[in-house]
MARBA-3410 file (N, C-alpha, C, O; in Angstrom, 1 decimal):
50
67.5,31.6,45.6,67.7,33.0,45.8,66.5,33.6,46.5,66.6,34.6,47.3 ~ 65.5,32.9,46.4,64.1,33.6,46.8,64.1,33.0,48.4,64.1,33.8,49.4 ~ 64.2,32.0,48.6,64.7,31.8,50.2,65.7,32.6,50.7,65.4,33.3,51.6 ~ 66.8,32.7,50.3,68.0,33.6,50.9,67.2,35.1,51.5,67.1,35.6,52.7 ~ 66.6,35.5,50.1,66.0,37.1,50.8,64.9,36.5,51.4,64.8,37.5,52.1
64.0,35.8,51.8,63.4,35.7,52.8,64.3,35.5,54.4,63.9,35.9,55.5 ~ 65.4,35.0,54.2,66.5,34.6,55.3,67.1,36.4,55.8,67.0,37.0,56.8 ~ 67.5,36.6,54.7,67.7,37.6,55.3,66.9,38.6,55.7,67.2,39.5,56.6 ~ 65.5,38.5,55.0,64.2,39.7,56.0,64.2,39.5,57.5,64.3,40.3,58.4 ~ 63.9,37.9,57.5,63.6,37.5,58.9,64.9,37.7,59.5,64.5,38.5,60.4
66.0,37.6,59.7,67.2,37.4,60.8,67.3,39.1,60.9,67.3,39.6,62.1 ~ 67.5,40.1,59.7,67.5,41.6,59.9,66.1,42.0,61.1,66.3,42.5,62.2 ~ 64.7,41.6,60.6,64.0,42.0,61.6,64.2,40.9,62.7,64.4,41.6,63.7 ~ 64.4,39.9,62.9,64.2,39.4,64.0,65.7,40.2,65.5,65.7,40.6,66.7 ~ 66.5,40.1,64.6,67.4,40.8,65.5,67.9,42.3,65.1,69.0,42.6,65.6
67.3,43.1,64.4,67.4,44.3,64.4,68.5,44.9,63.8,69.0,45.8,64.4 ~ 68.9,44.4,62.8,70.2,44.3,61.6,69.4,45.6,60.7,68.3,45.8,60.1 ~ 70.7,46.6,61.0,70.5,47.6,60.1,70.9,47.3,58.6,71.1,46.1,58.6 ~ 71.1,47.7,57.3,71.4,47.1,56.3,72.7,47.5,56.0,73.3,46.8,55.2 ~ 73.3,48.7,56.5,74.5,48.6,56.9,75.6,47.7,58.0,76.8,47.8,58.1
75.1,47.3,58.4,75.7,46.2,58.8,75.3,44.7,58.5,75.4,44.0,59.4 ~ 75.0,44.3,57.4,74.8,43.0,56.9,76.4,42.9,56.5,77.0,44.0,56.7 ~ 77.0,42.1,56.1,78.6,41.8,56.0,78.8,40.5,55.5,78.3,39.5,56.0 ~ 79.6,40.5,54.5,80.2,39.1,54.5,80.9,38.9,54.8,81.7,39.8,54.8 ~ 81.5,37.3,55.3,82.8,37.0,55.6,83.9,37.4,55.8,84.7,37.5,56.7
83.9,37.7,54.3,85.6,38.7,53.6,85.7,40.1,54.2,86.8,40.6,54.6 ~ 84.8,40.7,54.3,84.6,42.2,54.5,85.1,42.1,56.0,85.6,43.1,56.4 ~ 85.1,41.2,56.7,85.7,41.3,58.3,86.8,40.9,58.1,87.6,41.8,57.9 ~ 87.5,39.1,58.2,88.3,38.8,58.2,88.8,38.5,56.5,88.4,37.5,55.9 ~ 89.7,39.7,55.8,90.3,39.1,55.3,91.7,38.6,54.8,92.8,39.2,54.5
91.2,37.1,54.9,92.6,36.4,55.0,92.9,35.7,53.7,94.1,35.4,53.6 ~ 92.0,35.3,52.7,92.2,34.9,51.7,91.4,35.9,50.5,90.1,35.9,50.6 ~ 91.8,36.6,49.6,91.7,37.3,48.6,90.6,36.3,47.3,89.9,36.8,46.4 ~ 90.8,35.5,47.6,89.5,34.7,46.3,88.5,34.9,46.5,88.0,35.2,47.6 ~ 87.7,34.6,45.3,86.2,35.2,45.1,85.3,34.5,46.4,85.5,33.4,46.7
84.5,35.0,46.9,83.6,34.4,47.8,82.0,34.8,47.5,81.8,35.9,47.2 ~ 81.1,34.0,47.5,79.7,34.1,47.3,78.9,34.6,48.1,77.8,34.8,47.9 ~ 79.5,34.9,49.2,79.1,35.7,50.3,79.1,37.0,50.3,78.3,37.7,50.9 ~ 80.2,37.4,49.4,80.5,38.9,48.8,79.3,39.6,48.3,78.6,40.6,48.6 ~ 79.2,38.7,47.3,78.0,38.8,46.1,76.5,39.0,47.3,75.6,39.8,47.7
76.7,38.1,47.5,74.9,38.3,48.6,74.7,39.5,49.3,73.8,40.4,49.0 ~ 75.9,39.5,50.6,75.6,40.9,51.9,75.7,41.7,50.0,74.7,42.4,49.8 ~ 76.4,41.7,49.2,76.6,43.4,48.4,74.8,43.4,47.7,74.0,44.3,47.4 ~ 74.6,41.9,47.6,72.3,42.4,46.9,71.6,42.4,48.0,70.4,42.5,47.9 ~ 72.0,42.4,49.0,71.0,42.8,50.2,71.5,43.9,50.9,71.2,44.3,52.1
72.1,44.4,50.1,72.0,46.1,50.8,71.8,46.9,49.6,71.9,48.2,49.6 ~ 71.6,46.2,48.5,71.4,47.0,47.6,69.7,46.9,46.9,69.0,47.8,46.3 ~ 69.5,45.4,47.4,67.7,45.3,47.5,66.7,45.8,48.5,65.5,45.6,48.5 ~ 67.8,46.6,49.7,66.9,46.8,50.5,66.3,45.7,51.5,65.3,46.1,52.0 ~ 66.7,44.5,51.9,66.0,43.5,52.4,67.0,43.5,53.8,66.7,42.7,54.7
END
């Protein structure tokens, strides 16, 4: 988990990723309704601030 938010500090600053626009998978295309872990992440990095 502690790498992930470092992943996501650097890729937000390096290419200028507002925190509104971090996104997971599902939130664009969705084509399958089952749980995804991707959900869970973009939804704690917009909610940590990172």
């Amino acid at each position: 988990m502690a790498a992930w938010r470092v992943l996501v500090k650097v890729l937000r600053a390096r290419y200028g990723i507002p925190l509104d626009r971090v996104y997971a998978h599902n939130w664009i295309d969705v084509k399958d309704a089952r749980y995804c872990e991707g959900c869970a992440l973009a939804k704690m990095a917009r909610e940590w601030g990172e």
